[in-house]
N, C-alpha and C positions, 0 to 999 in steps of 0.2 A: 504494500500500500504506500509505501513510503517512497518508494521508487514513481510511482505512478503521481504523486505529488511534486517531485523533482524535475519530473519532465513537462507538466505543464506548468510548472512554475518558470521554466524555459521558456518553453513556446510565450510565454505572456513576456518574458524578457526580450525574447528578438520582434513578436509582433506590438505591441504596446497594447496588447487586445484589439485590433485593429480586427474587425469580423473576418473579411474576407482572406489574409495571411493566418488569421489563428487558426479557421476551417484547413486550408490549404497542408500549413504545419501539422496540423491532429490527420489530414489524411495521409499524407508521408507516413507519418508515423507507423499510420495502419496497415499502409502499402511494404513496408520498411520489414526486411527478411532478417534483418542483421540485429543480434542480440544485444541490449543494452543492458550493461554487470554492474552490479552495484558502486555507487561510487564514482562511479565515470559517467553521468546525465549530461553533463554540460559540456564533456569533451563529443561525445558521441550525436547531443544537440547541435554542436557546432561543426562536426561533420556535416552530417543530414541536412545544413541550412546551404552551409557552402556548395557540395554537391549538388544538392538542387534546387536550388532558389538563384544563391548568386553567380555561382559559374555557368559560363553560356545560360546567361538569365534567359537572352533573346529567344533561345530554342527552347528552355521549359517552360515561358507562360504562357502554362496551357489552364483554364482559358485565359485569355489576353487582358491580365489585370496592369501589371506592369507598363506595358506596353502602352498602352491604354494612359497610362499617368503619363508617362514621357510622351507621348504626341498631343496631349492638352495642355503640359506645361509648355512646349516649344513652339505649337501652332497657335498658340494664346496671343491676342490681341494686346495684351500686357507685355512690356520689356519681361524677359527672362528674368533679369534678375531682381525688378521688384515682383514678381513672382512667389518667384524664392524665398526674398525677403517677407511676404504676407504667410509662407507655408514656417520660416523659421520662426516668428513670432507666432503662429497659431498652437507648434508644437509647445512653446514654453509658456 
């Protein structure tokens, strides 16, 4: 049970609870062959994020969440970088 705690306590660590990454993360998880041993949750969460989330992001957003963010930030009628600036102020 404890272990089972550690790992969504992860997954809410890289998504910020953000729904659509937490889903995504919890179904990895589910999809996921590869055993996770006590003690190593957050080595083996940070596998499983890097593997499939951020490396060749482009080829696994599947579906097109990602993607999706990057061509509304860049095709936005807003300069990029105040943008950016309204998404870094929203986060804090």
């Amino acid at each position: 049970m404890i272990a089972i705690y550690k790992v969504i306590t992860k997954v809410l660590h890289w998504t910020n609870g953000q729904p659509f990454l937490t889903q995504k993360l919890c179904q990895l998880i589910c999809n996921s062959s590869s055993v996770i041993l006590a003690n190593s949750e957050a080595e083996w969460m940070e596998n499983l994020v890097a593997i499939n989330v951020i490396d060749n992001w482009k080829s696994q957003d599947e579906p097109k969440h990602l993607i999706t963010i990057r061509d509304r930030i860049l095709n936005s009628h807003l300069q990029v970088n105040k943008l950016l600036e309204l998404y870094r102020q929203i986060l804090h």
